[in-house]
C-alpha positions in Angstrom: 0.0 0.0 0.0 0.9 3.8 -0.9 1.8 6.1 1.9 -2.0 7.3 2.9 -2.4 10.8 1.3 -5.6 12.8 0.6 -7.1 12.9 -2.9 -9.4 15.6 -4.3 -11.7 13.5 -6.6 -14.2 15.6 -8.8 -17.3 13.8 -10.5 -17.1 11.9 -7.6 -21.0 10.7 -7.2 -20.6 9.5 -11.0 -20.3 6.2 -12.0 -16.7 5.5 -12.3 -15.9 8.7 -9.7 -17.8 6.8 -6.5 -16.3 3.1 -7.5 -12.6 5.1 -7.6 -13.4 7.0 -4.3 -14.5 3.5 -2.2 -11.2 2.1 -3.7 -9.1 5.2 -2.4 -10.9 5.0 1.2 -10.4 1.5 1.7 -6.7 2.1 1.0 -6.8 4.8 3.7 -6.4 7.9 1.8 -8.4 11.0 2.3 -10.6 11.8 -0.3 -11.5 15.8 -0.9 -15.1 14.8 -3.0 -16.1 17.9 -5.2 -19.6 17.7 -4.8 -22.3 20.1 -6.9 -25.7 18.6 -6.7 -25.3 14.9 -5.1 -25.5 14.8 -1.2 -24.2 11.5 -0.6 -21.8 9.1 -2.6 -23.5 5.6 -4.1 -21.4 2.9 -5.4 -22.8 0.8 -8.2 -23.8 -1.8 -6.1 -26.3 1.0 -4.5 -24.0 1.2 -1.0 -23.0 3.7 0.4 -19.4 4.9 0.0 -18.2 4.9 3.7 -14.8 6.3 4.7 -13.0 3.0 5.4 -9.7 3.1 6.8 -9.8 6.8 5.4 -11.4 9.6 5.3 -14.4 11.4 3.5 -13.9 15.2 3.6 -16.7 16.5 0.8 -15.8 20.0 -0.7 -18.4 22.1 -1.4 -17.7 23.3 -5.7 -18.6 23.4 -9.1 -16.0 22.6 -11.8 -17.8 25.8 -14.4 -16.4 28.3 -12.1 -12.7 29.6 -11.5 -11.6 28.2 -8.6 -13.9 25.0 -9.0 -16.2 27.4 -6.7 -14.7 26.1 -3.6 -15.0 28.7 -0.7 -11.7 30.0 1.1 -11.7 27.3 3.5 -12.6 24.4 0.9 -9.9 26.1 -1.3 -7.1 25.9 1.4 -7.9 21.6 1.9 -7.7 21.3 -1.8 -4.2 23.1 -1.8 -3.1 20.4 0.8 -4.0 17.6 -2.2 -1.1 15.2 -2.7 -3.5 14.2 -6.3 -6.2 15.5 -8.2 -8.2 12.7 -10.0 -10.7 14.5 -12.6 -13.4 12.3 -13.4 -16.0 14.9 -14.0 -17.9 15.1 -17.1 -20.7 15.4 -19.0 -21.1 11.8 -21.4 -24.5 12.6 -22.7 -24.6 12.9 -26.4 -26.7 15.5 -28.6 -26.2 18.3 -26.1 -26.0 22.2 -27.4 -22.3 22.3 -27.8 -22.2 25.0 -24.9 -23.0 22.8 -22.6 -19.9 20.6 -23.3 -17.8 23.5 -23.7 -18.9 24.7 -20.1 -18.6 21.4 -18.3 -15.5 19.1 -20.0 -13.4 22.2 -21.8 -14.0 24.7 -19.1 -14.2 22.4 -16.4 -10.8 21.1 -17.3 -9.4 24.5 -17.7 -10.3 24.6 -14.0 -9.4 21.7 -12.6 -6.0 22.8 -14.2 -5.8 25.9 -13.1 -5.9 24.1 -9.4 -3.6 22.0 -10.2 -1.1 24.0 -12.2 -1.3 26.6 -8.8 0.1 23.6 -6.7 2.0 21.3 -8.6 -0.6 19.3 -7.7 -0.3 15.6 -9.8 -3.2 15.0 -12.1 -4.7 11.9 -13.0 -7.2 12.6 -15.8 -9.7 10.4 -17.2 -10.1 10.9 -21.0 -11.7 8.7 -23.3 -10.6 6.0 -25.5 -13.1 7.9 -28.4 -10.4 11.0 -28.7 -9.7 8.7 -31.6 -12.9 10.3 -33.5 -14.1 8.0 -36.3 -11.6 6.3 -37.6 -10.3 2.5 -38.6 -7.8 0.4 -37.8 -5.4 1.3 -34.5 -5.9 4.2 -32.0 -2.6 4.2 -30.2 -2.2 5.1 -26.6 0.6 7.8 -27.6 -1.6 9.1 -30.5 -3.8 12.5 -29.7 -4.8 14.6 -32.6 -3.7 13.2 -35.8 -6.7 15.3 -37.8 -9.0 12.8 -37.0 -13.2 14.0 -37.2 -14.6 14.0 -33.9 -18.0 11.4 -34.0 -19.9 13.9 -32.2 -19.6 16.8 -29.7 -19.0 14.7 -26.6 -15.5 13.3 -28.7 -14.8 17.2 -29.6 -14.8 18.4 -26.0 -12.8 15.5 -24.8 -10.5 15.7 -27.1 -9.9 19.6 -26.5 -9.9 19.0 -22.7 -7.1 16.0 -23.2 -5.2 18.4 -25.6 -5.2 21.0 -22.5 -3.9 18.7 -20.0 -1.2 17.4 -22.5 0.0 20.9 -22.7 -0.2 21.3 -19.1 1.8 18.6 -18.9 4.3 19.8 -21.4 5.0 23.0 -19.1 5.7 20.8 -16.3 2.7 19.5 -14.9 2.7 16.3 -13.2 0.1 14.3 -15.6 -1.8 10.4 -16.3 -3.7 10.2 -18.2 -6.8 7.5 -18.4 -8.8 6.7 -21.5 -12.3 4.5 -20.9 -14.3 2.9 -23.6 -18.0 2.4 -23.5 -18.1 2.0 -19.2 -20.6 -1.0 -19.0 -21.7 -3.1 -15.6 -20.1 -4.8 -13.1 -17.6 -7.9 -14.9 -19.2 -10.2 -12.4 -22.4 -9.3 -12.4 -23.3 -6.8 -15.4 -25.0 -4.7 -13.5 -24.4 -1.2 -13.8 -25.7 1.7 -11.5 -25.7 4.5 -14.5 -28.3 3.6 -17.8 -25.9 5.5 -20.2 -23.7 4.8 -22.9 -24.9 1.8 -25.0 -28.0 1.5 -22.5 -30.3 3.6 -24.7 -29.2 2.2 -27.6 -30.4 -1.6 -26.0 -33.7 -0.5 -24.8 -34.3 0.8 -28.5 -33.1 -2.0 -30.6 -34.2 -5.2 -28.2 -37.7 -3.8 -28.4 -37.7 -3.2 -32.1 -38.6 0.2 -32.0 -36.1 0.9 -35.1 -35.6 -2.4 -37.3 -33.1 -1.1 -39.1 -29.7 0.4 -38.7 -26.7 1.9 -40.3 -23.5 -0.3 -39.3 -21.4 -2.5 -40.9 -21.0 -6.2 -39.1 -17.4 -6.1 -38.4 -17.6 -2.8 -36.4 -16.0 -3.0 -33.2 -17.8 -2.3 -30.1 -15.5 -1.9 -27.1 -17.3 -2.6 -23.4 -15.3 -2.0 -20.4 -16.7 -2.6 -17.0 -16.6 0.6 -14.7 -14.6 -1.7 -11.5 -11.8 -2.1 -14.4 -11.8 1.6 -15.4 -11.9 2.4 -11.3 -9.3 -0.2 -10.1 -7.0 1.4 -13.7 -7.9 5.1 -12.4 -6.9 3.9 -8.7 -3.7 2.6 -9.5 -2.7 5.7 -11.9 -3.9 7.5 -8.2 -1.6 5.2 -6.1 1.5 4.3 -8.2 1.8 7.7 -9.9 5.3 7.8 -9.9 5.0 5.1 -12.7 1.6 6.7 -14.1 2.7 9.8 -14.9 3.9 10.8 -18.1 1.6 7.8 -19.3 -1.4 7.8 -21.4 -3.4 4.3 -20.4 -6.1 2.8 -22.4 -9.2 1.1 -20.1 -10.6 -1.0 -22.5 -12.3 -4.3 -22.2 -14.4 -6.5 -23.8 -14.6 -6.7 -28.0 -17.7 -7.2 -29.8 -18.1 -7.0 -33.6 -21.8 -5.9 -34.4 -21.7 -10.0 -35.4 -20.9 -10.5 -32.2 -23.7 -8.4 -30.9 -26.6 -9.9 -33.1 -25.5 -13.4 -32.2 -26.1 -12.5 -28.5 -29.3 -10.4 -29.0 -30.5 -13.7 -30.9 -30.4 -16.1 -28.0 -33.2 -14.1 -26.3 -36.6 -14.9 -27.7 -38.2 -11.8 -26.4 -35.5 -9.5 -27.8 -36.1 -8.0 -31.7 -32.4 -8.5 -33.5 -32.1 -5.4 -35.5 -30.7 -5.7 -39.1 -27.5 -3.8 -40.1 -27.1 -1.8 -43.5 -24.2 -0.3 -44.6 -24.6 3.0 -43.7 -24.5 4.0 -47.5 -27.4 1.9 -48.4 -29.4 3.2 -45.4 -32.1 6.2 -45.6 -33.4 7.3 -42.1 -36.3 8.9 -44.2 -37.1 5.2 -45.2 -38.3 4.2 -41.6 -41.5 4.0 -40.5 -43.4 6.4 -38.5 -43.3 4.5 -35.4 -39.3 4.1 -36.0 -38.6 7.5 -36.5 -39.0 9.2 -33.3 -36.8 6.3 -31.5 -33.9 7.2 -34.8 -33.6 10.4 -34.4 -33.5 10.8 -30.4 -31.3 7.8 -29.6 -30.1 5.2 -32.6 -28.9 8.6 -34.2 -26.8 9.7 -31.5 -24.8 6.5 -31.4 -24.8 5.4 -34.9 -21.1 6.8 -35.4 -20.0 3.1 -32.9 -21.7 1.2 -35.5 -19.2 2.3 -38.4 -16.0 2.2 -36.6 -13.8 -0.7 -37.0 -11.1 0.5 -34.7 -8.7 -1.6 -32.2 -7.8 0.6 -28.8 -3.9 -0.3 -28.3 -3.4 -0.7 -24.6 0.7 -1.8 -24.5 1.4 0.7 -21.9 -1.7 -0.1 -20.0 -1.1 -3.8 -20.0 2.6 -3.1 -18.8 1.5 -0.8 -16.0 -1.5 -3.2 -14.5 -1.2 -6.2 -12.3 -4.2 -8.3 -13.6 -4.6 -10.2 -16.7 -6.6 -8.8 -19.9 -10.5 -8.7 -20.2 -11.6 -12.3 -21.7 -15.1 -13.6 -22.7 -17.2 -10.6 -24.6 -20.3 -12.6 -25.0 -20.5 -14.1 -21.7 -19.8 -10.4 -20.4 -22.2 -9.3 -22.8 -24.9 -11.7 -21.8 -24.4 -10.4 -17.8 -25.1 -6.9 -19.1 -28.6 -7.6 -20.5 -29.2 -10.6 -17.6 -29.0 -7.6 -15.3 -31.0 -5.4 -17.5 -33.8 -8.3 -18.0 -34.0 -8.4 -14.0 -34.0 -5.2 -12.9 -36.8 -4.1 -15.3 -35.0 -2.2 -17.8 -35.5 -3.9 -20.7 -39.5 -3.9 -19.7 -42.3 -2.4 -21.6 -41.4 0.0 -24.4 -42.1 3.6 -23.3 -42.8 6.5 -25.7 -40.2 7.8 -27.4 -39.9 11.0 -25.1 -39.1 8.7 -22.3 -36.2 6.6 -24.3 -34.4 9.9 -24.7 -34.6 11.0 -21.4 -31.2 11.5 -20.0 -30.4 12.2 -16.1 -28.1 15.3 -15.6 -24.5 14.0 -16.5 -23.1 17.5 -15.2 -20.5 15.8 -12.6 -21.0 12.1 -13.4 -19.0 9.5 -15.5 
């Protein structure tokens, strides 16, 4: 175990955030929570996060303001952080692009600012999809290479990575961590947060849209938020051999084969049919498909088309556990869990399939 030292963690209700915090506390560090709107911390097994051999010290803030908002007080315990870890984000997709600028560009530039006051060591958790839409390998040591960002979620991310890389390059202490898609629980599947591909299975399974733009050897990579945690942890822990690194949390591979196979072995599930995308016409759906296309299938079609491979050689040589095996098995788990608690139930209207909860300081 690291000597204990105290951690300011923002996003640290959200889904990967809480998992990293209960890892930190159990370790008997101190965690500095940035909290905005949450009052209390839930893992994704719905417990409590309790302080452990550590300590819990929640700092009132807001990552859109200078200063992350804190008060003097507040400000003077985060200047005593031995780490930042900056989980906070907004992962929704089709938001009005000033809503990512304010939360993951700006946000960043605050957290930075924080940091780059103190010398304070950063841990920052990216995502994997800075890679924008693209083919064949996204290497860990790669950053803007004049790909097209998939949507506006990928653009702020990659902006806000492309901040902390300079702040790194002007002497910042920096790790970086890039997540896939953050799925359930490997053991169990089940996942505390409904985002990410979620949406996407309530839609298809129920065959509210029949038909979608994707081509069958597209690559859909699922990593369970307790890998992404225990990776983020570690960066948090071992920093000394984190920093400098950029570290790929990725998982579990499915081709969109892969994924219709599954879907298949569930009579009650509809198995959606993928057209290449030049061959499909969004005017051509139904009525009742429609609505369901352009609030949710729409938003993720962009995975469906991308038949890229995450390189993870440095995060392979910096973890001590082996590779992610099994992605139909782990698949299975995720919709097991999503059978039995209800989620893939009765299909809703369409206003309710694109309802998202506010992602403001949650991963």
């Amino acid at each position: 175990m690291s000597d204990p030292m105290t951690v300011l963690v923002t996003g640290a209700s959200g889904f990967v955030g809480a998992e990293v915090t209960a890892r930190l506390t159990a370790a008997g560090h101190t965690v500095l929570p940035l909290m905005h709107r949450t009052a209390g911390l839930v893992r994704n097994n719905g417990r409590k996060v309790t302080p452990g051999r550590g300590a819990i010290t929640p700092l009132a803030g807001d990552i859109t303001r200078p200063g992350l908002g804190l008060s003097d007080e507040d400000r003077r315990l985060a200047a005593g952080a031995d780490r930042i870890v900056h989980c906070a984000a907004v992962t929704d997709f089709g938001l009005p692009d000033e809503r990512y600028e304010s939360i993951n560009v700006a946000g960043t530039r605050h957290v930075l600012d924080v940091a780059l006051a103190h010398r304070t060591p950063l841990v920052h958790v990216s995502t994997a999809y800075v890679c924008g839409e693209r083919d064949g390998v996204a290497r860990e040591d790669e950053l803007d290479v004049g790909q097209h960002p998939g949507n506006g979620y990928e653009k702020s991310k990659l902006t806000a990575e492309t901040m902390v890389r300079k702040a790194a390059a002007d002497g910042l202490p920096v790790a970086v961590v890039r997540p896939s898609i953050v799925t359930g629980a490997s053991r169990t599947g089940h996942a505390r947060d409904r985002k990410t591909i979620y949406p996407v299975l309530r839609v298809l399974t129920r065959g509210l849209v029949r038909t979608v733009p994707g081509h069958y050897d597209a690559r859909l990579d699922l990593v369970p938020v307790d890998r992404v945690a225990d990776l983020v942890t570690d960066a948090t822990t071992r920093f000394e051999e984190a920093e400098g690194r950029t570290l790929h949390a990725v998982g579990h591979v499915l081709t969109l084969r892969d994924f219709s196979d599954v879907l298949a072995e569930y009579p009650s599930f509809h198995v959606p049919r993928f057209v290449p995308p030049s061959a499909f016409s969004a005017g051509a759906l139904s009525d009742r498909e429609r609505p369901y296309y352009d609030r949710v299938i729409a938003l993720y079609a962009t995975y469906f088309r991308r038949r890229v491979h995450f390189d993870d050689s440095q995060a392979a040589a910096f973890v001590r556990r082996p590779a992610a095996t099994g992605a139909r098995p782990y698949l299975r788990r995720l919709l097991d869990d999503c059978l039995a608690t209800g989620y893939l139930g009765p299909a809703p209207g369409p206003e309710q399939t694109a309802d998202r909860p506010d992602g403001s300081t949650h991963r």
